[in-house]
Biotite code that builds the C-alpha atoms (Angstrom):
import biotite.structure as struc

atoms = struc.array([
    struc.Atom([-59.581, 14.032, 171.988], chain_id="A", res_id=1, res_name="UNK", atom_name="CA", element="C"),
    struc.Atom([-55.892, 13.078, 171.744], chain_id="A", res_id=2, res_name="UNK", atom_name="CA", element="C"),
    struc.Atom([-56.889, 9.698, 170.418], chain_id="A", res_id=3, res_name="UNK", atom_name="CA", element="C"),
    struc.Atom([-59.811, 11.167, 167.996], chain_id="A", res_id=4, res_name="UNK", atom_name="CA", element="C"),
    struc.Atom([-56.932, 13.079, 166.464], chain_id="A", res_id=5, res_name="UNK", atom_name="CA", element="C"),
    struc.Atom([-54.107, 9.613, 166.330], chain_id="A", res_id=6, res_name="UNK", atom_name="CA", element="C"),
    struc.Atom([-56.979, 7.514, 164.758], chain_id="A", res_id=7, res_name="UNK", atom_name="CA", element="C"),
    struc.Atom([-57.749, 10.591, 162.390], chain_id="A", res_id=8, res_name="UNK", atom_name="CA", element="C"),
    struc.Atom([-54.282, 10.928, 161.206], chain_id="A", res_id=9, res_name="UNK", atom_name="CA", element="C"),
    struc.Atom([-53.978, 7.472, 160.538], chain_id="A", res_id=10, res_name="UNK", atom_name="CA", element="C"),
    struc.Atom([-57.573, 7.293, 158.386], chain_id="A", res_id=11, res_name="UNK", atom_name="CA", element="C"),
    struc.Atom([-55.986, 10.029, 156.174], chain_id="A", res_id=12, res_name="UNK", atom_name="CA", element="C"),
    struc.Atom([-53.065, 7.852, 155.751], chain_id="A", res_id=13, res_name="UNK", atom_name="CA", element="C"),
    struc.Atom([-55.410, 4.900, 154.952], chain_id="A", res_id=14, res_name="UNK", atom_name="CA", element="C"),
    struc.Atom([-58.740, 5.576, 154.220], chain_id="A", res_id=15, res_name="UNK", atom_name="CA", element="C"),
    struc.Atom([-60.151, 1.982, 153.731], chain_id="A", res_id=16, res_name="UNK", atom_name="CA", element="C"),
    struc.Atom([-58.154, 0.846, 157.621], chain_id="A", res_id=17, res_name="UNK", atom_name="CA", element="C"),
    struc.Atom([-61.420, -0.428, 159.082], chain_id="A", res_id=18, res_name="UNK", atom_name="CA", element="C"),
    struc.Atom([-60.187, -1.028, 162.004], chain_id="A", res_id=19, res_name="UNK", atom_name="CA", element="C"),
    struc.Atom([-58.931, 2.944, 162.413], chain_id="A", res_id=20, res_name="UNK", atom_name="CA", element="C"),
    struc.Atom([-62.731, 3.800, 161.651], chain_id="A", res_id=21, res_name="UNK", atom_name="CA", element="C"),
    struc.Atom([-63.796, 0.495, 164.834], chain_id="A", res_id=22, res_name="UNK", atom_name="CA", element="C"),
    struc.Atom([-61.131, 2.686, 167.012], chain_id="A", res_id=23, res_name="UNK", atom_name="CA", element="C"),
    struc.Atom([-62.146, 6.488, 166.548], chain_id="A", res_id=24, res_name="UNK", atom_name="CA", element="C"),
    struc.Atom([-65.867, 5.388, 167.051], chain_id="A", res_id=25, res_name="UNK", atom_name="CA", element="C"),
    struc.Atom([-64.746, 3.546, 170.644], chain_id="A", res_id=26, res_name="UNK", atom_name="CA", element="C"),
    struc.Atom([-63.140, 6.659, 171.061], chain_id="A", res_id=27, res_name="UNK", atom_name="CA", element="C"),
    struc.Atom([-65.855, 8.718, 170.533], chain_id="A", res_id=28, res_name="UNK", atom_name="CA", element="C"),
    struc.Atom([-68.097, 6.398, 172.459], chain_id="A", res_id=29, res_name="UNK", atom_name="CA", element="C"),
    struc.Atom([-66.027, 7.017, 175.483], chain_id="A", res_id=30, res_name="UNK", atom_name="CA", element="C"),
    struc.Atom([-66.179, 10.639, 175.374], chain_id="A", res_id=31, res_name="UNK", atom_name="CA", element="C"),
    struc.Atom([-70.368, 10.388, 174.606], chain_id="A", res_id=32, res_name="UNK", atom_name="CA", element="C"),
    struc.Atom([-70.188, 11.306, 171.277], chain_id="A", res_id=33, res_name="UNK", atom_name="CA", element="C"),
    struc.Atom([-72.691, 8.704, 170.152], chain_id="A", res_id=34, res_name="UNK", atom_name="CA", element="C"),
    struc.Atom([-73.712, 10.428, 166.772], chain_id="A", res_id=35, res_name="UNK", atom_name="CA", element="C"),
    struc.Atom([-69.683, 10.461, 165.543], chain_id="A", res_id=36, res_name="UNK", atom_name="CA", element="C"),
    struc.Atom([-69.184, 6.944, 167.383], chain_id="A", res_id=37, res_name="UNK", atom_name="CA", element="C"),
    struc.Atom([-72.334, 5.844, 164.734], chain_id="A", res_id=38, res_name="UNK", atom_name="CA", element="C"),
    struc.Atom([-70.835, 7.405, 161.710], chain_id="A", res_id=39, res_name="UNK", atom_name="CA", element="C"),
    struc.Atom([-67.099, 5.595, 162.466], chain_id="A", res_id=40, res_name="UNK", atom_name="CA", element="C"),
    struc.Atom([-69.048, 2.462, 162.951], chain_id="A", res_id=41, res_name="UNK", atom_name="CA", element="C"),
    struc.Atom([-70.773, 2.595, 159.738], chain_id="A", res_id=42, res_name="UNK", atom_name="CA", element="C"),
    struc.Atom([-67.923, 3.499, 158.303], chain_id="A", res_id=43, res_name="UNK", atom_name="CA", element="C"),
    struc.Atom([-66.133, 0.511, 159.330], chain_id="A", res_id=44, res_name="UNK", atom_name="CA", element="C"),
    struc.Atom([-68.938, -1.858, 158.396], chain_id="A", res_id=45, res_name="UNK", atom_name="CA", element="C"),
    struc.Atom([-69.084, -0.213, 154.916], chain_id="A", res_id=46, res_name="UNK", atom_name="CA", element="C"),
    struc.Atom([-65.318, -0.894, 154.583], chain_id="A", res_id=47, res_name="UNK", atom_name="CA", element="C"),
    struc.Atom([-65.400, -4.610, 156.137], chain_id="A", res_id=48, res_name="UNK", atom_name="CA", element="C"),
    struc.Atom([-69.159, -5.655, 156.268], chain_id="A", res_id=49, res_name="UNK", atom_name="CA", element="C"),
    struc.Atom([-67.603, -9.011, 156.990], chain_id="A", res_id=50, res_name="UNK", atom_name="CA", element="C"),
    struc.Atom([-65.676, -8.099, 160.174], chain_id="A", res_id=51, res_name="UNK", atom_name="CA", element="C"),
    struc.Atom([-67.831, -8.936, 163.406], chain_id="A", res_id=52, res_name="UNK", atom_name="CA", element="C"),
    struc.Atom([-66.768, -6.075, 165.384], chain_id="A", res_id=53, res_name="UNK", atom_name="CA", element="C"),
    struc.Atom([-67.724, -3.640, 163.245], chain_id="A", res_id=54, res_name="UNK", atom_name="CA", element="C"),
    struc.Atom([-71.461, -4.351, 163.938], chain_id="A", res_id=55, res_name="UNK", atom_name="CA", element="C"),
    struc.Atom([-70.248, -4.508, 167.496], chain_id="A", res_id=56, res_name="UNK", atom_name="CA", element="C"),
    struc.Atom([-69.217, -1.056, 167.726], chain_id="A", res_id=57, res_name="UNK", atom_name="CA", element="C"),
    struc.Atom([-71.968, -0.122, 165.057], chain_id="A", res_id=58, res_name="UNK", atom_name="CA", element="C"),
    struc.Atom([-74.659, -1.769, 167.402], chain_id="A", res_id=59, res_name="UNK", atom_name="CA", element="C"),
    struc.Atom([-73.528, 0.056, 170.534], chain_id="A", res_id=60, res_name="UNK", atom_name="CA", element="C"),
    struc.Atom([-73.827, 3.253, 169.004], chain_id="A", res_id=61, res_name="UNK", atom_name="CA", element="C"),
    struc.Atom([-76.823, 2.953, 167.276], chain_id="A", res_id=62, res_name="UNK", atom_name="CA", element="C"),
    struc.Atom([-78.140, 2.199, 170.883], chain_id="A", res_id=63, res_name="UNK", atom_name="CA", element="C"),
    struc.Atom([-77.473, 5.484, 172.219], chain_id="A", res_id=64, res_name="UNK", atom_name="CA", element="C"),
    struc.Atom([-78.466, 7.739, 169.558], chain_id="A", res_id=65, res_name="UNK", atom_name="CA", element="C"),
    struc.Atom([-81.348, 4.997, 168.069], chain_id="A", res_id=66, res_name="UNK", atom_name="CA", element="C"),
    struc.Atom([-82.804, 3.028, 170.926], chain_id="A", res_id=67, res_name="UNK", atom_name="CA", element="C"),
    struc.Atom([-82.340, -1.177, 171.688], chain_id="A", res_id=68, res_name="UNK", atom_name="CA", element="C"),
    struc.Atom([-84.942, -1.973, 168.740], chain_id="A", res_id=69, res_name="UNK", atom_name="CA", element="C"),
    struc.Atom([-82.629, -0.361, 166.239], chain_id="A", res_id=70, res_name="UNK", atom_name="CA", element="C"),
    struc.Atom([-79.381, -1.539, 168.353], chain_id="A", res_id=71, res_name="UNK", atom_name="CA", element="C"),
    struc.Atom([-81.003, -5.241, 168.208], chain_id="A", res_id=72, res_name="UNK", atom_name="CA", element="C"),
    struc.Atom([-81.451, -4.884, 163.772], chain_id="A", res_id=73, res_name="UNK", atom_name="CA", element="C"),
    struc.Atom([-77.366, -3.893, 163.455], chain_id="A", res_id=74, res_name="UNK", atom_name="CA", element="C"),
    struc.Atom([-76.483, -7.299, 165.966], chain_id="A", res_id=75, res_name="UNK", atom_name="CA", element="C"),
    struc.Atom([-78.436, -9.351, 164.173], chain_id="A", res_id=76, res_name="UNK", atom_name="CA", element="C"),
    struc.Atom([-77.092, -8.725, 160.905], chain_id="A", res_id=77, res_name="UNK", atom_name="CA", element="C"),
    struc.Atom([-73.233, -8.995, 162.371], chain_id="A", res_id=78, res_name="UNK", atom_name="CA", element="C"),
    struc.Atom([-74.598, -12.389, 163.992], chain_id="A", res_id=79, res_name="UNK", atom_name="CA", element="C"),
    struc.Atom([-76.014, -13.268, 160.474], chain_id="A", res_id=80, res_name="UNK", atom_name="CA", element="C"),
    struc.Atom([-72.102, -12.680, 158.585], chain_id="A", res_id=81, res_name="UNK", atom_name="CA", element="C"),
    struc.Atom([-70.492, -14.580, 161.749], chain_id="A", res_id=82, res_name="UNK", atom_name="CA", element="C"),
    struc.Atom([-72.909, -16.497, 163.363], chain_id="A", res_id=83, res_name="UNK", atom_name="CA", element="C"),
    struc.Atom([-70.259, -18.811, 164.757], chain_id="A", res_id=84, res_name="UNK", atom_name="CA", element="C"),
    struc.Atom([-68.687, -16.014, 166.986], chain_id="A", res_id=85, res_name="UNK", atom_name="CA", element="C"),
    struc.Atom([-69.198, -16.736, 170.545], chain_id="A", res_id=86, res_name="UNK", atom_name="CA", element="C"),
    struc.Atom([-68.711, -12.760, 170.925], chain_id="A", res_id=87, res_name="UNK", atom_name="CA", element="C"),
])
Protein backbone atom coordinates (compact mmCIF):
# COMPACT_ATOMS: atom_id res chain seq x y z
CA UNK A 1 0.00 0.00 0.00
CA UNK A 2 2.97 2.24 0.84
CA UNK A 3 3.93 2.28 -2.80
CA UNK A 4 0.10 2.68 -4.12
CA UNK A 5 0.22 5.85 -2.05
CA UNK A 6 4.25 7.17 -3.47
CA UNK A 7 3.04 6.46 -7.10
CA UNK A 8 -0.34 8.30 -6.19
CA UNK A 9 1.30 11.33 -4.90
CA UNK A 10 3.43 11.59 -7.70
CA UNK A 11 0.30 11.17 -10.46
CA UNK A 12 -1.24 14.22 -8.67
CA UNK A 13 1.93 16.00 -9.19
CA UNK A 14 1.92 14.88 -12.88
CA UNK A 15 -1.02 13.59 -14.22
CA UNK A 16 0.12 12.69 -17.83
CA UNK A 17 3.69 10.61 -16.00
CA UNK A 18 2.89 7.36 -17.79
CA UNK A 19 5.23 5.68 -16.35
CA UNK A 20 3.72 6.60 -12.56
CA UNK A 21 0.34 5.08 -13.98
CA UNK A 22 2.96 1.49 -15.53
CA UNK A 23 4.21 1.60 -11.65
CA UNK A 24 0.94 1.86 -9.42
CA UNK A 25 -0.65 -0.87 -11.72
CA UNK A 26 2.67 -3.31 -10.97
CA UNK A 27 1.93 -2.30 -7.67
CA UNK A 28 -1.39 -3.21 -7.58
CA UNK A 29 -0.67 -6.37 -9.49
CA UNK A 30 1.50 -7.48 -6.69
CA UNK A 31 -0.94 -7.02 -4.04
CA UNK A 32 -3.88 -8.91 -6.49
CA UNK A 33 -5.64 -6.02 -7.24
CA UNK A 34 -6.10 -6.93 -10.88
CA UNK A 35 -9.20 -4.61 -11.58
CA UNK A 36 -7.00 -1.26 -10.28
CA UNK A 37 -3.72 -2.89 -11.89
CA UNK A 38 -6.17 -2.77 -15.38
CA UNK A 39 -7.34 0.73 -14.90
CA UNK A 40 -3.40 2.09 -14.23
CA UNK A 41 -2.53 0.16 -17.28
CA UNK A 42 -5.02 1.72 -19.44
CA UNK A 43 -4.25 4.66 -18.11
CA UNK A 44 -0.76 4.51 -19.11
CA UNK A 45 -1.50 3.30 -22.62
CA UNK A 46 -3.99 6.21 -23.03
CA UNK A 47 -1.18 8.60 -21.98
CA UNK A 48 1.73 6.83 -24.14
CA UNK A 49 -0.07 4.38 -26.59
CA UNK A 50 3.38 4.29 -28.11
CA UNK A 51 5.33 3.00 -25.08
CA UNK A 52 5.68 -0.95 -25.22
CA UNK A 53 5.35 -1.54 -21.65
CA UNK A 54 2.34 -0.08 -21.20
CA UNK A 55 0.56 -2.93 -23.13
CA UNK A 56 2.86 -5.07 -21.07
CA UNK A 57 1.45 -4.21 -17.86
CA UNK A 58 -2.02 -3.57 -19.62
CA UNK A 59 -1.86 -7.24 -21.03
CA UNK A 60 -1.03 -8.84 -17.68
CA UNK A 61 -3.86 -7.39 -16.08
CA UNK A 62 -6.34 -7.81 -18.47
CA UNK A 63 -5.34 -11.56 -17.99
CA UNK A 64 -6.45 -11.81 -14.57
CA UNK A 65 -9.58 -9.98 -14.52
CA UNK A 66 -10.35 -10.84 -18.60
CA UNK A 67 -8.96 -14.23 -19.46
CA UNK A 68 -5.69 -15.11 -22.11
CA UNK A 69 -8.08 -14.39 -25.25
CA UNK A 70 -8.53 -10.82 -24.12
CA UNK A 71 -4.79 -10.75 -22.57
CA UNK A 72 -3.58 -12.06 -26.20
CA UNK A 73 -5.84 -8.74 -28.16
CA UNK A 74 -3.86 -5.96 -25.69
CA UNK A 75 -0.13 -7.88 -26.74
CA UNK A 76 -0.84 -7.86 -30.01
CA UNK A 77 -1.61 -4.38 -30.42
CA UNK A 78 1.71 -3.31 -28.20
CA UNK A 79 3.58 -5.85 -30.67
CA UNK A 80 1.81 -3.99 -33.60
CA UNK A 81 3.32 -0.10 -32.23
CA UNK A 82 6.83 -1.92 -31.50
CA UNK A 83 7.06 -4.88 -33.32
CA UNK A 84 10.84 -4.73 -33.24
CA UNK A 85 10.99 -5.23 -29.37
CA UNK A 86 12.50 -8.46 -28.52
CA UNK A 87 10.45 -7.97 -25.09
Amino acid sequence: DEAVAMYSIGIALDLRNHVLYSNRSAAHAHMRRFGKAKDNAAECVEISPDWWKGYVRLGQAVEMVDGAAAAFDVYMRGLRVSPGNPK
